[in-house]
C-alpha positions, 0 to 999 in steps of 0.5 A, spaced: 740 258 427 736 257 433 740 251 436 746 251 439 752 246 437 751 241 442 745 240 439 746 240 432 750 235 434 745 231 438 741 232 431 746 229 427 747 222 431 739 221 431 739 223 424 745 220 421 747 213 421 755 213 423 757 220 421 759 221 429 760 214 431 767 215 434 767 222 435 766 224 442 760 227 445 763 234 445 765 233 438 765 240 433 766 243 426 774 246 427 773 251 422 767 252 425 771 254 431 777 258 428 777 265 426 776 267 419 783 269 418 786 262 421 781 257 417 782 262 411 790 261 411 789 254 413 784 252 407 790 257 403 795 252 403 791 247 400 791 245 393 786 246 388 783 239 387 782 238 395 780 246 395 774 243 390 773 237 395 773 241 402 768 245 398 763 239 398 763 238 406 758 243 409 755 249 408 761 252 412 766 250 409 763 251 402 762 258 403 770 259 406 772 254 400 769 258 395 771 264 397 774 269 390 780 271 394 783 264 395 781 261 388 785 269 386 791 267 390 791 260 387 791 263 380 797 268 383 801 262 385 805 259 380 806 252 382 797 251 381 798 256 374 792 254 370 796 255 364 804 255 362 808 261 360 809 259 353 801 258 353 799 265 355 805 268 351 801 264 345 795 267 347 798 274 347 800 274 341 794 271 338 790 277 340 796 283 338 796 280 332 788 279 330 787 286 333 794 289 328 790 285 323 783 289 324 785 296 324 
């Protein structure tokens, strides 16, 4: 943490081959530079693939693309439901009738 941005990016093209070949000399993460709130709504309106895929970035991006809050407002949304109605209404009833039964 004891370098600045300038100089990880130094370090980057002395240590990478091509990462920042076309990348001008003042180039920077845009999260990076972002609020929290900013990349936060940003990386909200992704959807639950690219979210996984951003994830895999860097440190930074790992730590805001796994953030239980979002992944609680992906789970929210209907559009990227993890299962239809008729599923967890199959569910529901699958365990009110299996609790009816044990009492």
């Amino acid at each position: 943490n004891s370098c600045s941005s300038p100089q990880w990016h130094i370090l980057s093209l002395l240590t990478t081959d091509n990462w920042h070949r076309d990348c001008p000399s003042d180039c920077s993460d845009p999260l990076a530079q972002l609020p929290f709130d900013i990349s936060f709504y940003i990386l909200s309106l992704l959807d639950p693939v690219s979210l996984a895929r951003c994830s895999r970035v860097n440190k930074l991006w790992y730590y805001l693309c796994s953030h239980p809050e979002l992944w609680h407002q992906l789970a929210k949304h209907k559009k990227w439901s993890f299962s239809s109605h008729l599923l967890d209404q199959q569910q529901i009833e699958f365990h009110t009738n299996e609790q009816k039964q044990e009492q």
